[in-house]
N, C-alpha and C positions, 0 to 999 in steps of 0.2 A: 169830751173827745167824741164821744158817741154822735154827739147832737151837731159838732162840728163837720162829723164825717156824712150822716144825713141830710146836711143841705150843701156838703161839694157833690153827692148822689144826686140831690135834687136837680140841680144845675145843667148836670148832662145830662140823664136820663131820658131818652127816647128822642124825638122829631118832635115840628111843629105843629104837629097833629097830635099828638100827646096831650092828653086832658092832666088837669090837676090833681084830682082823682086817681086816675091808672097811675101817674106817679107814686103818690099819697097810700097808693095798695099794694104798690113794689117796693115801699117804702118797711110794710108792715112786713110784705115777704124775703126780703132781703134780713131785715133784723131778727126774725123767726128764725133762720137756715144760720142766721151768727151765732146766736143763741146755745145750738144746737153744738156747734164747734168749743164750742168753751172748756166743754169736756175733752176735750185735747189739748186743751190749754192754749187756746188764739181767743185773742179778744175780740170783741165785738166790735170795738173803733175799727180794728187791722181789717177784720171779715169788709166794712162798711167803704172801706180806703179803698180796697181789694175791687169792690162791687163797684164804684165811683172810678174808676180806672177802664173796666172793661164794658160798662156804661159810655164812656169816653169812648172807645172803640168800636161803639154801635150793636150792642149786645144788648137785647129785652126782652120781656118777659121767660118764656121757660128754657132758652137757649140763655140767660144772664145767670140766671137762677143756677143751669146746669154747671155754665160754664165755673160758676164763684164756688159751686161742690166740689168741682171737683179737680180744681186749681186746692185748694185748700186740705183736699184728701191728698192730691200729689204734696205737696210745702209738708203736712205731718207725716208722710209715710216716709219721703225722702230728707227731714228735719232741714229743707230749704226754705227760704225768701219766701214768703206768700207772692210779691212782684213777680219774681221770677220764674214760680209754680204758673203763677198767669200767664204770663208770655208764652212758657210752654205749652198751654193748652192755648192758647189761642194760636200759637205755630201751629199745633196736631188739626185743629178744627181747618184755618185758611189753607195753608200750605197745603196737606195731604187730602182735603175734602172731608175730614170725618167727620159725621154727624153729630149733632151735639149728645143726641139720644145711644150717641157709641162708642161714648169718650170716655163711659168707663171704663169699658172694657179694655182700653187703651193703656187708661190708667193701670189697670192691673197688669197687666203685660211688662207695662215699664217696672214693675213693682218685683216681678218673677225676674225680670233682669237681673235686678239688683240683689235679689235673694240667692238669684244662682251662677252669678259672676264677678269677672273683677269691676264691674262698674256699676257706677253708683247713678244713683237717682239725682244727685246733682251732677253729674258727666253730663247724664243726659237731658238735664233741664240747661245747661250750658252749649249743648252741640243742636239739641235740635231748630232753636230757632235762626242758627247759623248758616245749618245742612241742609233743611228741610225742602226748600224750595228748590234748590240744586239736585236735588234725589227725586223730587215726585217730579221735576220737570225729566227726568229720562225714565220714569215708571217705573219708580221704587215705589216704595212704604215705611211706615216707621220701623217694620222691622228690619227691611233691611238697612236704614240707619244704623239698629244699634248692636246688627253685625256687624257693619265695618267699624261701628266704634270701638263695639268688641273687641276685636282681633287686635286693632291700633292700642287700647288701655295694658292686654296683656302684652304687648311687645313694647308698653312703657312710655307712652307717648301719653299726653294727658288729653283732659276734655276738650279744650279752649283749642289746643294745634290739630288734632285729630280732626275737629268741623271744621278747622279754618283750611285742612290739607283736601280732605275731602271737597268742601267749595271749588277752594280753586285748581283739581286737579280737574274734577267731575265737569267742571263750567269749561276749560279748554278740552274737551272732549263735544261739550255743546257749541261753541264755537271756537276751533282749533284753530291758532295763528298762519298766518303764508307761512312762515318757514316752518312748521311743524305736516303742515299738508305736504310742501313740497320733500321734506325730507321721509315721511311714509311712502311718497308719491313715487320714491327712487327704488321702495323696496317692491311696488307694484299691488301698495295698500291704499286703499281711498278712503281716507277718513270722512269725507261727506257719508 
């Protein structure tokens, strides 16, 4: 499985410009950082699937590396999807701008959510890659993501409606229909 999952890594990894070599050493450094997880109990094949995945998405050297930590620190701290752990950071990374070198800190944050709310680390591996773009494009952040998710979880709404209400309330605020302009327009509000 191991050896299966190091040459679907090999496959994508990097551009045309990509030597055999720089593969063949992110090869050693990817299975080192799998290694290393073990003791939390993910296997090395999953780390390697995980790393071949956001490889595919155009992630190398120490932003692949970052990103595959700390996807896999999100999936154990929040007992989610290694998939899904990645998606979310690769949402937190695209969507809101964060640097890979500040993605823990991220990660802790979502971590303190979960420790001192009703939501959980899989709410928010389900809402961000939903919300995210719809939030940073009005100049939010993730934190305010997982206040409004906040507020929506305690009044009982789950993960999946709460980003999906969010999107598309937040998105007809970025682009408000004729009949919702014209009816603000009546109260002498200009949604523009």
């Amino acid at each position: 499985e191991i050896e299966k999952a190091s040459i679907a890594f090999k496959r994508v990894y990097g551009d045309i410009n990509t030597t055999a070599d720089e593969t063949e050493k992110m090869v050693r450094n990817v299975r080192a950082l799998a290694t290393e997880f073990t003791k939390y109990g993910v296997a090395v094949s999953d780390t390697m699937d995980m790393a071949a995945k956001a490889a595919a998405m155009g992630k190398t050297g120490a932003d692949l590396l970052a990103q595959i930590s700390q996807a896999s620190k999100l999936s154990v701290l929040g007992q989610v999807d290694q998939q899904q752990a990645l998606d979310t950071t690769i949402s937190l990374t695209n969507a809101f701008g964060i640097a890979t070198e500040d993605l823990a800190g991220k990660i802790d944050f979502l971590n303190a959510v979960e420790n001192q709310t009703v939501t959980s680390i899989e709410d928010l591996t389900i809402a961000i890659p939903k919300a995210a773009p719809v939030i940073q494009q009005l100049g939010g952040d993730v934190e305010d993501l997982t206040f409004f998710l906040t507020a929506m979880r305690e009044g009982g709404i789950n993960a999946s409606e709460g980003a999906n209400a969010l999107k598309s309330g937040l998105a007809s605020l970025i682009n408000p229909s004729k009949k919702a302009s014209d009816f603000m327009a009546s109260f002498g509000i200009s949604i523009k």
